[in-house]
N, C-alpha and C positions, 0 to 999 in steps of 0.2 A: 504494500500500500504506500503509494506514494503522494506525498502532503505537498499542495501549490501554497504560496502566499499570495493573499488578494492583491491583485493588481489595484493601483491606486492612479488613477488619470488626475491629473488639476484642469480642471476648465479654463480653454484659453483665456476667456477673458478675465481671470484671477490672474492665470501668467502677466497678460499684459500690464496689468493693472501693479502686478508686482513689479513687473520690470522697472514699468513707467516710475514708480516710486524710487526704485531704487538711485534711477539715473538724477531723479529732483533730490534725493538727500547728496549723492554723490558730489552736483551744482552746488547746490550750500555750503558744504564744509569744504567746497577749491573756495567760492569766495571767503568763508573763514581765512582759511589760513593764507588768504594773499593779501587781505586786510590784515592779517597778523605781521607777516612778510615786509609790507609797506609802514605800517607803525615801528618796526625795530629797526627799520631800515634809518626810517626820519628818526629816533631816538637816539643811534650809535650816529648818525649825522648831525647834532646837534650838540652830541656833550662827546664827538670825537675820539669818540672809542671802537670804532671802527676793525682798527690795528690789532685789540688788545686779544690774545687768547681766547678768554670766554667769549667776545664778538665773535669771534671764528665760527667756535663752538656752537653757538645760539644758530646762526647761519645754517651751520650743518646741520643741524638738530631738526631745523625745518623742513630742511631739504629731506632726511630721511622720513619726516613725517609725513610729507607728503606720498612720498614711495609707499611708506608705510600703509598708509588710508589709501591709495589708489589699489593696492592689494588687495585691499578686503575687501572694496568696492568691489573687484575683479571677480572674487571669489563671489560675493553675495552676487552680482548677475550669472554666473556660472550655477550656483546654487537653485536660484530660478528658472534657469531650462533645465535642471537636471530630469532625467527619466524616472528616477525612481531610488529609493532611499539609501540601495548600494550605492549608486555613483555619485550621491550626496557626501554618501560618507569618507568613498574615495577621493573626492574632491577638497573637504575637509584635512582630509592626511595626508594630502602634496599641500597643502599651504601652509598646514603647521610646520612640516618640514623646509620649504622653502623659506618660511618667516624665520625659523629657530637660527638658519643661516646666515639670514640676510641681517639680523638684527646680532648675534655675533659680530659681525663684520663690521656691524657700525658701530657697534660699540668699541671695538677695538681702531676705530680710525675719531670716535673721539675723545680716548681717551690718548692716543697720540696726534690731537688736535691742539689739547689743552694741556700737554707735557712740556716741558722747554725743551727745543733742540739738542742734544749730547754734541758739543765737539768732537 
């Protein structure tokens, strides 16, 4: 005796409706963070700190948060067309491994962002 599990369809129109959402929160938080981007920008342009390490730092920090949040966005429309709860799940477990990566990496770039050069 062999056991199926119920197939589970979403009705396109939830799909779209999900998609659709996903791409307006996606829209909001780039302008978040380019409004953020543009205020730290005019702040180290103002009290000319520009130069300093932690400027760097903050810099970078954005830049990966952006990477960062463009991923998940990625994932979450991916997650939306997904077929069916395997490939959900599959999809979930290449991004946590991809993120676990990516975010080593930056970390390790700032924390020799914000190291002083060794001679």
């Amino acid at each position: 005796m062999t056991t199926t599990q119920p197939s589970f369809e979403v009705p396109a129109e939830m799909r779209d409706f999900a998609e659709k959402s996903v791409e307006q929160a996606r829209n909001a938080v780039a302008t978040i963070l380019q409004n953020t981007r543009k205020a730290a920008e005019s702040f180290q342009a103002s009290t000319k700190t520009t130069e300093l390490p932690a400027s760097a730092a903050f810099s970078r920090g954005l830049d990966f948060t952006e990477q960062n949040v463009a991923a998940a966005f990625d994932l979450a429309q991916k997650l939306v067309r997904a077929r069916d709860a395997q490939e959900a799940l599959q999809l979930q477990a290449e991004y946590v491994r991809t993120q676990f990566a990516a975010m080593q990496n930056q970390a390790k770039e700032l924390v020799g962002t914000i190291q002083p050069a060794k001679a």
